[in-house]
C-alpha positions as CSV (number, residue, x, y, z in Angstrom):
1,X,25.6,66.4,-22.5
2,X,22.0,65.8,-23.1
3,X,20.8,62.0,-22.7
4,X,18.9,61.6,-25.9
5,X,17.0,58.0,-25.9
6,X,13.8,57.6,-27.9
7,X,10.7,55.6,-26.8
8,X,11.4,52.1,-27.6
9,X,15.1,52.8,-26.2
10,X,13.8,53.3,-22.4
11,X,10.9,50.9,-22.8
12,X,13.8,48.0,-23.0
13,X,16.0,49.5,-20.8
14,X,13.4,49.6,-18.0
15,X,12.6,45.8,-18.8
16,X,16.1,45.0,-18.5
17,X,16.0,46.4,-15.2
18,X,12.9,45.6,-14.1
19,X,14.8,42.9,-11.1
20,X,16.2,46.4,-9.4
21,X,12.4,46.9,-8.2
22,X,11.8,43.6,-6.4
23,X,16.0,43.9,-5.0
24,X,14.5,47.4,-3.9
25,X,11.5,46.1,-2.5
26,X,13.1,43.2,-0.8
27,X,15.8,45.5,0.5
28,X,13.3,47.6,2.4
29,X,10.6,44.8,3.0
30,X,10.6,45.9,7.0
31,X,9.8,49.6,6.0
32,X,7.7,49.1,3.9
33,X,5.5,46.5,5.9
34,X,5.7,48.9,8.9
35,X,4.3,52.3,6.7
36,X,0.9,49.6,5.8
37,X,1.9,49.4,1.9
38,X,1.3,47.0,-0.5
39,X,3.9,45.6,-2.4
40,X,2.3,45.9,-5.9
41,X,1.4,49.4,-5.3
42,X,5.1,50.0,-4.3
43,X,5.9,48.5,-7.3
44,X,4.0,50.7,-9.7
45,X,5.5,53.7,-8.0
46,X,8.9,52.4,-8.1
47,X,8.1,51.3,-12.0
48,X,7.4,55.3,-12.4
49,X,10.5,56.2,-11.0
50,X,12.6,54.2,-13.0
51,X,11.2,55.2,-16.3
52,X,11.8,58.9,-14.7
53,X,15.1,57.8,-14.2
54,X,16.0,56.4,-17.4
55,X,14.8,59.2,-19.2
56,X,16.6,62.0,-17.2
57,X,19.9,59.7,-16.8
58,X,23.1,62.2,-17.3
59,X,26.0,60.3,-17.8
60,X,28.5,62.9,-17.6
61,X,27.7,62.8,-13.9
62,X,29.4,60.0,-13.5
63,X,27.4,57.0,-11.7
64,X,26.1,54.5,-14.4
65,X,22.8,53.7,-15.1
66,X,22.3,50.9,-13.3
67,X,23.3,53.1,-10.4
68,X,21.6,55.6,-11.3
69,X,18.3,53.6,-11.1
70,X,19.0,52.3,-8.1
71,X,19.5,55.9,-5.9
72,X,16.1,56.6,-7.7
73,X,14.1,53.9,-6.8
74,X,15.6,53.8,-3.3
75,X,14.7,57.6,-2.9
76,X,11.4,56.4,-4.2
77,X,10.5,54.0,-1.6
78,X,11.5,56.6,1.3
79,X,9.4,59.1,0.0
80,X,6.4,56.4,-0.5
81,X,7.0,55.2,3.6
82,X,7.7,58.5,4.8
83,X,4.2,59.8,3.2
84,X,2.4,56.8,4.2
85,X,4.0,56.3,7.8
86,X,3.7,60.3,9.4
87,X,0.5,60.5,9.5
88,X,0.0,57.1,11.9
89,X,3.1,58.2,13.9
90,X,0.8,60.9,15.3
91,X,-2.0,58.8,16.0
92,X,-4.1,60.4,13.4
C-alpha cells in the first residue's frame, strides 16, 4: 500500500526527526572529517534525504519510520564521503 501523506504531514514529521541528522552526523564524525566535508553541508544533504525518505516510506515493508530514516540518511552520508573521498585517494 501506497504511503499517502500530504505537505504539511512530512513537513512535521521531518521536524520531529530532525535530531536523527546530527546522531547521523555524530555517528560518522571521523568519516566525514577524513572525506574534507563540512558539517552544515552534510546536513543539508542529509535534510534532503530524509524528506526523500518520508515521502517514499512503505510501511508494509516492515521497518518503521524512524528506521526507515535512519538507513536513508546513513546511506546518505556514505554516498556524500565516498564521492568526496575517491578522488583524493588517488592523489588527484
Amino acid at each position: 500500500m501506497k504511503w499517502t501523506i500530504t505537505t504539511q504531514e512530512r513537513n512535521a514529521l521531518v521536524e520531529t526527526h530532525l535530531g536523527c541528522i546530527w546522531w547521523t552526523i555524530n555517528k560518522n564524525r571521523r568519516l566525514i572529517s577524513a572525506a574534507g566535508l563540512d558539517d552544515e553541508d552534510v546536513f543539508q544533504q542529509l535534510a534532503i534525504r530524509m524528506i526523500r525518505a518520508v515521502e517514499n516510506y512503505d510501511p508494509d515493508k516492515g521497518k518503521d519510520l524512524e528506521q526507515h530514516i535512519f538507513a536513508q540518511l546513513q546511506y546518505e552520508v556514505l554516498n556524500c564521503t565516498g564521492s568526496r573521498a575517491r578522488p583524493t585517494e588517488r592523489g588527484t
